[in-house]
C-alpha positions as CSV (number, residue, x, y, z in Angstrom):
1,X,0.0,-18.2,9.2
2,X,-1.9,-18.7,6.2
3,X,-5.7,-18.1,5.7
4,X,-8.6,-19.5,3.4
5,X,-10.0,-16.9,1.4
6,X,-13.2,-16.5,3.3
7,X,-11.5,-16.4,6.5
8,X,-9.1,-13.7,5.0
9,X,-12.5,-11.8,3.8
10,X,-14.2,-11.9,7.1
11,X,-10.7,-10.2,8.6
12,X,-10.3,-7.4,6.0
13,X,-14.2,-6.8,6.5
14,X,-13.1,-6.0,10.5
15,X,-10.4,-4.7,9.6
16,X,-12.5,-2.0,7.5
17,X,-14.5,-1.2,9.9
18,X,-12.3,-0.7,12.3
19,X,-10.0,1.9,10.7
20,X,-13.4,3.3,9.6
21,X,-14.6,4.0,13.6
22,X,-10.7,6.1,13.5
23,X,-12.4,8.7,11.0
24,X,-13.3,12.3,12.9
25,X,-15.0,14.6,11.4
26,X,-13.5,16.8,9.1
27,X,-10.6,14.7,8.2
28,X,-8.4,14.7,4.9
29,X,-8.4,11.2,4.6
30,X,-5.9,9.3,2.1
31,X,-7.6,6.4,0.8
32,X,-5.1,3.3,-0.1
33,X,-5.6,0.6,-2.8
34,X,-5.8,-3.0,-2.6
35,X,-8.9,-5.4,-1.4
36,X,-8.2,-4.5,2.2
37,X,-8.5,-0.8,1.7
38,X,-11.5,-1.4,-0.7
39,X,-13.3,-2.4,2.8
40,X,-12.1,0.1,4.6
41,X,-13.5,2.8,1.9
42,X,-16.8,0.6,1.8
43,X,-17.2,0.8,5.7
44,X,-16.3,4.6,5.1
45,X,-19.2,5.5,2.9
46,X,-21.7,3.8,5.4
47,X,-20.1,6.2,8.0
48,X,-20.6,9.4,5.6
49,X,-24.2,8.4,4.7
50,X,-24.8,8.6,8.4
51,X,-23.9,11.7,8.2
52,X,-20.0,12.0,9.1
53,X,-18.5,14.8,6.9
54,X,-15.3,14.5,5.4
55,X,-13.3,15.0,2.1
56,X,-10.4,12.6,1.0
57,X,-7.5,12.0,-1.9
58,X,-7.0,8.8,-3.7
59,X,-3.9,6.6,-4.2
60,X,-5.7,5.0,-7.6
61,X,-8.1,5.9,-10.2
62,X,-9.9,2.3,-8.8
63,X,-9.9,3.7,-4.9
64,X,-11.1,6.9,-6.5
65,X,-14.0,5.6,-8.4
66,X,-15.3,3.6,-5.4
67,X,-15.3,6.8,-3.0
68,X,-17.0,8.6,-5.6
69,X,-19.6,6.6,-6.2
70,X,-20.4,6.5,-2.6
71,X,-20.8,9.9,-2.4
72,X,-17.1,10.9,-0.7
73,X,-16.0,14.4,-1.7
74,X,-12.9,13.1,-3.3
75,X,-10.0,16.2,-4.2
76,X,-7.2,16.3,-6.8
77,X,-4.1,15.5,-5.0
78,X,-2.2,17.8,-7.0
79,X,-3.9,20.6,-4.5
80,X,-3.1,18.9,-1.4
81,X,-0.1,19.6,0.6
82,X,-1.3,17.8,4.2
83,X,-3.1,14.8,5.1
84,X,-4.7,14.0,8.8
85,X,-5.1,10.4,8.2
86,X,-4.1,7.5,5.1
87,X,-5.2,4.2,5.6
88,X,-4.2,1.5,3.0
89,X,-2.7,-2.4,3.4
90,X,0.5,-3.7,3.0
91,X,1.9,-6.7,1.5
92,X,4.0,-7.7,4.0
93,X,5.0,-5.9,7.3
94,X,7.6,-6.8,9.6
95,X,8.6,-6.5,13.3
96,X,9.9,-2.5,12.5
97,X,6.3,-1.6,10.5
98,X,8.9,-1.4,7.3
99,X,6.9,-2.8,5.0
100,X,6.5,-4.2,0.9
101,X,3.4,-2.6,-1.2
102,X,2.8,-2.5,-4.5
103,X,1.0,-6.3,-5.3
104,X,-1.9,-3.9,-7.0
105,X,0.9,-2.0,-9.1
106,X,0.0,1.5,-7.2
107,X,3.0,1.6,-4.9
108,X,4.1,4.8,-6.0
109,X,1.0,6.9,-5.9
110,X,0.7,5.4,-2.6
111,X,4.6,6.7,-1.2
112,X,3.4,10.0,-2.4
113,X,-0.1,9.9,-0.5
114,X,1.7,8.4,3.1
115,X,4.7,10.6,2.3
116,X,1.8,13.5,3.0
117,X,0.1,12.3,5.7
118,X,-0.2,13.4,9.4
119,X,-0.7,9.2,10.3
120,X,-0.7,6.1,8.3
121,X,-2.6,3.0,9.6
122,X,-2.0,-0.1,8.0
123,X,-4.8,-3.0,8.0
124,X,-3.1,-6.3,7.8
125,X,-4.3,-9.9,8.6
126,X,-1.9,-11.6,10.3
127,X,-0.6,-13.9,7.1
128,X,1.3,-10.5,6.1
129,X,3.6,-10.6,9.5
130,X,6.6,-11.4,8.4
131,X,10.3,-12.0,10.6
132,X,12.3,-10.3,7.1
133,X,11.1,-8.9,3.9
134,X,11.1,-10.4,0.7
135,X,8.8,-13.9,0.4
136,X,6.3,-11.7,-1.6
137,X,8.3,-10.6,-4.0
138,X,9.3,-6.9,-4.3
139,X,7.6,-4.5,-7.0
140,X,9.7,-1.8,-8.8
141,X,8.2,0.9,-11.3
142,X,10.0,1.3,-14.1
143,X,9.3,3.8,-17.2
144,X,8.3,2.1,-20.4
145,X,11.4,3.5,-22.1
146,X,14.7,1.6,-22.6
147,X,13.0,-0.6,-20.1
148,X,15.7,-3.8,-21.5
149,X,18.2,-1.7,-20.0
150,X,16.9,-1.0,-17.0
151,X,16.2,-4.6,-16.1
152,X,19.5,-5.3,-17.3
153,X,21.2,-3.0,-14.9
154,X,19.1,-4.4,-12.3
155,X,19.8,-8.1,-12.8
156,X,23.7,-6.9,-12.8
157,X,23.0,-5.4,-9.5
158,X,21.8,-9.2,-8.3
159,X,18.0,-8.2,-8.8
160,X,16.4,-10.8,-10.5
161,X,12.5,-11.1,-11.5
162,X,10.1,-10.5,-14.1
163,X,8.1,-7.9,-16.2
164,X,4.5,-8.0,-14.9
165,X,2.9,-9.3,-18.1
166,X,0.3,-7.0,-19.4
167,X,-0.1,-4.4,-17.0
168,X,0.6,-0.9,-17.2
169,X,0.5,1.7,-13.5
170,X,-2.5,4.4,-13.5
171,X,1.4,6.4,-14.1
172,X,1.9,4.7,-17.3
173,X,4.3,2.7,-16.7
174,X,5.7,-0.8,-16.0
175,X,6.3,-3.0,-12.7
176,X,9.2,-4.9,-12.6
177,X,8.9,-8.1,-9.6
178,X,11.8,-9.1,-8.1
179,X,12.5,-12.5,-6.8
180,X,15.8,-12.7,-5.9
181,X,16.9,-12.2,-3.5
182,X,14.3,-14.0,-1.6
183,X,15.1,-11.9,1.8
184,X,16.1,-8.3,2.4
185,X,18.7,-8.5,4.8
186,X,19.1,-4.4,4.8
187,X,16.0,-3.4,3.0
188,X,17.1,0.3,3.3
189,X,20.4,-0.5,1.2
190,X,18.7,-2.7,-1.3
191,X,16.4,0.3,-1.8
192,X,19.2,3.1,-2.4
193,X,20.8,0.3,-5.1
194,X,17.6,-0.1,-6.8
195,X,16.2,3.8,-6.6
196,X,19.5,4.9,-7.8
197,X,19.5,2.7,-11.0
198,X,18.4,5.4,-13.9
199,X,15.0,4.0,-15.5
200,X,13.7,3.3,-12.1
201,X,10.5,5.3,-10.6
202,X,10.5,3.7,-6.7
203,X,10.5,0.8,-5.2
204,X,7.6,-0.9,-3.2
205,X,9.5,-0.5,0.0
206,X,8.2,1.5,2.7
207,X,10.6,2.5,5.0
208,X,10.7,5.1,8.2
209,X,6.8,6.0,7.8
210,X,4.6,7.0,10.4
211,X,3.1,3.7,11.1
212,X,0.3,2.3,13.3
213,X,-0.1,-1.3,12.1
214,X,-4.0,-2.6,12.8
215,X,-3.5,-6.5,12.7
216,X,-6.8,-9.0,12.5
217,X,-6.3,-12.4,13.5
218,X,-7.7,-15.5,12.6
219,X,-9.3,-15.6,16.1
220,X,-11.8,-12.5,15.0
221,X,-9.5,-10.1,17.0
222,X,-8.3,-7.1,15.5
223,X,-5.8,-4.5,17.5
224,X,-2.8,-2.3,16.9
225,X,0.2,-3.9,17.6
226,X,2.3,-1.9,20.5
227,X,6.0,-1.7,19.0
């Protein structure tokens, strides 16, 4: 279902402050990237200058400023081993919570963040439901150097797209879209194909991740969907 953009602002605002309420006291929260995790962290100060107490990592430099400036204690991943609790969106998400990330070129720093974490919830409206993956396209980082080949050797492998024009990953380096195909029939497969290609960083598949998926609708309801 698609959504006018102030319909899909009012949802990600819920959405927010929902996955805001899940917060304990204490937590090590992972903090996501995108505009629907930018509400969530929002909703998250407001609960910390109440007076909830808790520290968190950052999946961007962007996600990272924001908490910061809201007075979040905000610690160097490179220290943390375990996280209770990583909230972020997803691009698309189908009926098996396997999902496509990456649309704000931070796909990788967000793997490593859910990779760590205890429990990922995912705030999605409902235009990101999808039956199979692949109608959004499907963002690869690739390293700067012998990029040409890379893409090559991608486009040989049936993996055709385009080099995100001007744009460079808080990782230094570059996203690579792919279009075609237009569906992932075995989006575990096409992964493998395209991880194991040298010149590739990771793809924006996420696959086999401990997912709760917090959907809002266009009616104003927002609730985990049972799978």
């Amino acid at each position: 279902m698609k959504l006018n953009p102030a319909m899909q602002d009012e949802i990600k605002k819920a959405l927010g402050e929902k996955a805001a309420s899940l917060v304990e006291e204490g937590m090590l929260i992972g903090l996501g990237t995108g505009t629907t995790a930018t509400y969530f962290i929002k909703s998250l100060i407001k609960r910390c200058q109440q007076g909830l107490k808790i520290s968190a990592v950052s999946s961007s430099i962007k996600s990272q400023e924001l908490a910061r400036r809201g007075g979040i204690e905000v610690l160097d991943m490179n220290t943390v081993t375990s996280i209770d609790l990583t909230v972020d969106g997803a691009d698309e998400i189908d009926p098996q919570n396997r999902m496509i990330k990456g649309g704000g070129g931070a796909h990788v720093r967000e793997k490593i963040v859910a990779s760590a974490s205890k429990q990922m919830v995912v705030i999605v409206d409902e235009s990101k439901l999808v039956a199979k993956l692949g109608s959004f396209g499907l963002p690869v980082e690739i390293l700067p150097f012998g990029q040409m080949a890379t893409i090559n050797k991608l486009e040989r492998l049936g993996y055709a797209g385009k080099l995100r024009k001007n744009f460079v990953t808080d990782n230094q380096n570059l996203i690579w879209d792919i279009h075609t195909p237009h569906f992932f029939e075995e989006p575990e497969r096409d992964h493998m194909r395209i991880i194991n290609t040298p010149g590739v960083v990771d793809t924006g598949f996420f696959l086999g991740f401990p997912v709760k998926a917090l959907i809002g609708y266009a009616s104003g309801k927002v609730e985990f969907r049972s799978c």
